[in-house]
N, C-alpha and C positions, 0 to 999 in steps of 0.2 A: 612725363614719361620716365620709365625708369627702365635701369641695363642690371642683366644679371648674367652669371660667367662661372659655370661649374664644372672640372674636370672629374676624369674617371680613369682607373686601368679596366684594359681593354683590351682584348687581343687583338691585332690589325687584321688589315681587311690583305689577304692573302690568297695567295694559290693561284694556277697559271694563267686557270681561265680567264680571273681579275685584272693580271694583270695586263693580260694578250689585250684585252679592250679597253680597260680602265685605267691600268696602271699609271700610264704617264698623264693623265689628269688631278685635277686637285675638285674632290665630291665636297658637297654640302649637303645633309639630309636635313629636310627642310618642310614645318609644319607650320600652320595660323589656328588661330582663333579670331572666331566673329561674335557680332554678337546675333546670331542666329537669323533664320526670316519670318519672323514674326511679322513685320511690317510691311515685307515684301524686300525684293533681293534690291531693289533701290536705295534704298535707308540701311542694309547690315555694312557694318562696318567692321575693319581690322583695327581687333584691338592688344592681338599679341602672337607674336612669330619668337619661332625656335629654329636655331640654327645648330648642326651639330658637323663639325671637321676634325677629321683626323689631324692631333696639337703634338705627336712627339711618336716616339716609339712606343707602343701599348698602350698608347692613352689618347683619348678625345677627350672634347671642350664640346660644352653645350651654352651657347649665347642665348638669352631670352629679352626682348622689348617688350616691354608691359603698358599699355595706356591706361594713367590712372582716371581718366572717363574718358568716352569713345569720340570727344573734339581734338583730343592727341592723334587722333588717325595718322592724319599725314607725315609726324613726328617717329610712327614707328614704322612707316613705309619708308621713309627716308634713310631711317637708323640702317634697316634692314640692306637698303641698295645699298648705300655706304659700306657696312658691313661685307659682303659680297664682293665687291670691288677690293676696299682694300687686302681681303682676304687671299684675290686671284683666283676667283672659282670657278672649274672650268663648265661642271657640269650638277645638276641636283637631284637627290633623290626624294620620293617623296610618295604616298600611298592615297592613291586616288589623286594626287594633283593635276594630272591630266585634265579631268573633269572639273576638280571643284578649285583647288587652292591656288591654281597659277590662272586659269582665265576670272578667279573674284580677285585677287590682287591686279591683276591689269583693269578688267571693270573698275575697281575702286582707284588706281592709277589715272585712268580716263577723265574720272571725274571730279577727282581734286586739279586736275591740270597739268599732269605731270606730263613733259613731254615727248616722254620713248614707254615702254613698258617691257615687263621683263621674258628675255628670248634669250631663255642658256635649254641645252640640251636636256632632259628631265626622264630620269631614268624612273619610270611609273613602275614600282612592284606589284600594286594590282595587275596592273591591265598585264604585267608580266607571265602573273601566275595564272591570270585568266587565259593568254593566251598559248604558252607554250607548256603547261603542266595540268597534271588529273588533277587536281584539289577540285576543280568546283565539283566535281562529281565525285567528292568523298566529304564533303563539307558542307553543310545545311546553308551556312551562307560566306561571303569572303570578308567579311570585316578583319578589321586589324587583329583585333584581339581573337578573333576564332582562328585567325592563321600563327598567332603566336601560340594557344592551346595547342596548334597540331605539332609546332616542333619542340613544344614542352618545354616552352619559357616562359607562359600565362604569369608563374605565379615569381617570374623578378620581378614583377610591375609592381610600385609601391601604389601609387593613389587606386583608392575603388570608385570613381564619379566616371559618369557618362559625358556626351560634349553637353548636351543637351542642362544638366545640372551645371556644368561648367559657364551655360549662359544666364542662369539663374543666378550663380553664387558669384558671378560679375559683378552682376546690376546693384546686389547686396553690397560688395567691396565697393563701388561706386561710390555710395554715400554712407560706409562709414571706417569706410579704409583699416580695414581691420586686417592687421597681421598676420592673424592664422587662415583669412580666406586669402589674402596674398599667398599664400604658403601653398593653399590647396591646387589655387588655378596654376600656378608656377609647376607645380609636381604633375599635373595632370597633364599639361604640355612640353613640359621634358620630357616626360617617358615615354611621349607617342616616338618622338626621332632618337632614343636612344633604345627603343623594342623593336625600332624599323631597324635599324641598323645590326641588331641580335640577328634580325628576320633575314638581312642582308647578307650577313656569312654566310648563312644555313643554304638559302640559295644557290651561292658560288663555291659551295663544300659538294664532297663525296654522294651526302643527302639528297643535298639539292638535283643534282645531276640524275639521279635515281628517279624522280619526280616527270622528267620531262616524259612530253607524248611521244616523241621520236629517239630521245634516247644521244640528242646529240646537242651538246652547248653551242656549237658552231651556227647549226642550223636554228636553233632561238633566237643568235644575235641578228642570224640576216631576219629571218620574220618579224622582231623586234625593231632592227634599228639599232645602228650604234655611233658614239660620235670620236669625231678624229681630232685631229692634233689639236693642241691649243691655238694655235697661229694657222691654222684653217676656219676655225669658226664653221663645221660644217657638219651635219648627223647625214646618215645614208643608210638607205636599205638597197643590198643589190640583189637580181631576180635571173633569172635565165628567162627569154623567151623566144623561145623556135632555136634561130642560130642566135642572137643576138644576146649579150651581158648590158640589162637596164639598172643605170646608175640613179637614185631619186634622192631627196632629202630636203631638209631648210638650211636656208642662213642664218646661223645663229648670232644675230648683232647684238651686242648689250653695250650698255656706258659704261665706258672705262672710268668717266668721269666730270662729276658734274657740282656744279656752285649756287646756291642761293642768290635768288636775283634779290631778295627783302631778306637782311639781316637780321630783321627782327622775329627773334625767334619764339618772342608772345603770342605773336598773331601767325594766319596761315600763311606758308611759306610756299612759294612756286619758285622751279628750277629751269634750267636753259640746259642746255648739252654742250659741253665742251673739249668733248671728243666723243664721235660715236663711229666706230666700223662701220662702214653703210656696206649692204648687200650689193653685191655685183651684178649687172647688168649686162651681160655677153652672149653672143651665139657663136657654136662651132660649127665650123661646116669641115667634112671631110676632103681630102684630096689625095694628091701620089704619096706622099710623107708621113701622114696623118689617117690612119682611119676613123678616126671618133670624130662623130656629133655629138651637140647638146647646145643646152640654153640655161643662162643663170637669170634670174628674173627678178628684178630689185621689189619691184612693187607686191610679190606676193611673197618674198625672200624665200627661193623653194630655187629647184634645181635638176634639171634628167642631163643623164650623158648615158651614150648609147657606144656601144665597142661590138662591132660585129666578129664571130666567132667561127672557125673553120671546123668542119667534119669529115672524118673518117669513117665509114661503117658504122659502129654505134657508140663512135667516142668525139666529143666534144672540147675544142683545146683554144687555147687563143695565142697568140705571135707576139712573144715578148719583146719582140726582137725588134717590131717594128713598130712598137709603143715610143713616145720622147719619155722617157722615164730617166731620174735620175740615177748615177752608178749605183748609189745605196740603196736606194728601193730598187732596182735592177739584182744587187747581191742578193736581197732578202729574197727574191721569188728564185734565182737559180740555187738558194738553198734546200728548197724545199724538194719533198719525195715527189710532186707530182710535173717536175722541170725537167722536161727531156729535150736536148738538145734547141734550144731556145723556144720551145713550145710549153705552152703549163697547161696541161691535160684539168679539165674540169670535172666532164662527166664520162662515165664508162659506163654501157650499159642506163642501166636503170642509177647506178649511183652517183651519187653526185656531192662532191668533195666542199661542202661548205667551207673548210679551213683554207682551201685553194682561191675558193668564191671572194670570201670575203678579204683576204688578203690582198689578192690582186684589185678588188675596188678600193680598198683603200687607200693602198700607195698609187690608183691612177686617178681618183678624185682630189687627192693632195696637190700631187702635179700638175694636175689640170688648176686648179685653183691658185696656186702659187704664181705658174705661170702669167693667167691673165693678171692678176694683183700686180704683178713686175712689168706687165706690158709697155 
């Protein structure tokens, strides 16, 4: 196996929106290569991952594992967790991984033996743009590179190969390790997570914002999904329904840290866990103190809390007042425009304040989580 490690300037990933949900995380955009399914999804293997993190002011680092034949497998899944870990990565970006690149790296985890598989929050730009923006109905299809044609970056991409060539001129590299098809496949899979990350800005810029079907970033994240602290370990969508604010999400457990049970690093290597977060297993029930329910649920690492909500005529608020929240997250909501006298006004009418939505499930799903964890 081999490591490769190229930096870039780069403009940082900026602006409020970013920073209101991502800021205080640490991202990894995050791409594989297989070697195709020719033979059926049983036998493709990982035979090379790119990893790309913000390394400085202006500048990312682009990490690449290369398997020089596809029995290095487990050698650049490994590289990879390790990687990840020691890096402290809270959350990953990645274009279509939803579907293909994080459930075939757990598939392929499954079946070398490895004992956890990977559960970090996974901020999909497909399914983003699928979901909360026109493009598919301006855009013949949503491929990477058609969505880089549309914000007129198509042509920073240095390599011209498909993936599909890319699994051909493998198999070549294979058996006769030839430097310039190293070069090719190396190029071809860096520039997918350093044009996603172009893709990235353009998103959470002026542009981007322009793009959406409702016209509001707030309300994307709640239809999206966003993940919270580091030290929660937790993604959430929050929804209104009737009176009621439904709190939902997973646990996100990942190994902090893990050691070679066979030192020998010839042959295939199997790991043990030696620290793993485990998901929480609680239920809330309401009472005089307390209005919220919910349920955290180990075995599916998923999660609802429910906070019922009081009404006025055609306005909708909830009772800050009589949440256990900490001062801090308590400051943070009576700062806001929609904190009237310990009540935070949700919806008025037909409108309805995502920025209010989503703040308040935040700091009450932290809480909430914090709490049982200290119990």
């Amino acid at each position: 196996m081999k490591k490769f490690c190229r930096k870039y300037k780069m403009p940082e990933l900026s602006g409020s929106l970013y920073r209101r949900y991502y800021g205080s995380l640490k991202p990894c955009i995050f791409d594989i290569e297989t070697t195709g399914f020719a033979n059926g999804r049983n036998t493709s293997r990982v035979i090379m991952t790119a990893l790309l993190i913000p390394s400085g002011e202006n500048e990312i680092s682009v990490t690449q594992f290369l398997a020089e034949d596809p029995y290095e497998e487990d050698r650049v899944l490994r590289a990879t967790l390790d990687f990840l870990n020691e890096q402290k990565t809270d959350f990953l970006i990645t274009y279509n991984g939803t579907s293909f690149d994080i459930p075939f790296m757990n598939r392929r985890l499954e079946a070398l033996h490895f004992p956890f598989t990977l559960k970090m929050y996974n901020l999909d730009l497909y399914s983003w743009i699928r979901r909360n923006t026109g493009l598919p109905g301006q855009l013949s299809a949503l491929s990477q590179k058609s969505v880089e044609n549309f914000f007129h970056i198509g042509t920073d991409r240095i390599d011209a190969i498909s993936g599909r060539e890319s699994v051909r001129l493998y198999y070549e590299y294979v058996t006769s390790h030839s430097g310039m098809l190293e070069k090719v496949l190396l190029t071809h899979n860096r520039e997918d997570v350093v044009q996603l990350y172009r893709i990235l800005r353009r998103l959470f810029s002026d542009e981007g914002q322009s793009l959406l079907l409702h016209g509001d970033f707030h309300q994307a994240q709640a239809n999206y999904g966003f993940p919270l602290l580091p030290d929660a370990g937790l993604s959430l969508r929050p929804k209104i329904s009737g009176n009621k604010l439904q709190l939902s999400g997973l646990q996100h457990c990942s190994v902090e840290k893990m050691t070679a049970m066979n030192p020998d690093v010839n042959t295939r290597v199997y790991y043990r866990e030696e620290e793993l977060p485990f998901p929480l297993n609680a239920s809330i029930f309401p009472d005089a103190h307390n209005p919220l329910q919910g349920e955290f649920r180990a075995r599916t690492a998923d999660y609802r809390i429910t906070l019922p909500l009081e009404s006025y005529n055609n306005a909708l608020y909830a009772d800050v007042s009589g949440l256990k929240l900490r001062d801090a997250h308590r400051e943070v909501l009576e700062q806001m425009g929609e904190y009237v006298n310990g009540y935070l006004i949700l919806k008025e009418g037909d409108d309805l304040s995502y920025s209010a939505l989503n703040m308040l499930a935040q700091l009450t799903a932290e809480d909430i989580e914090k709490r049982i964890r200290t119990f």
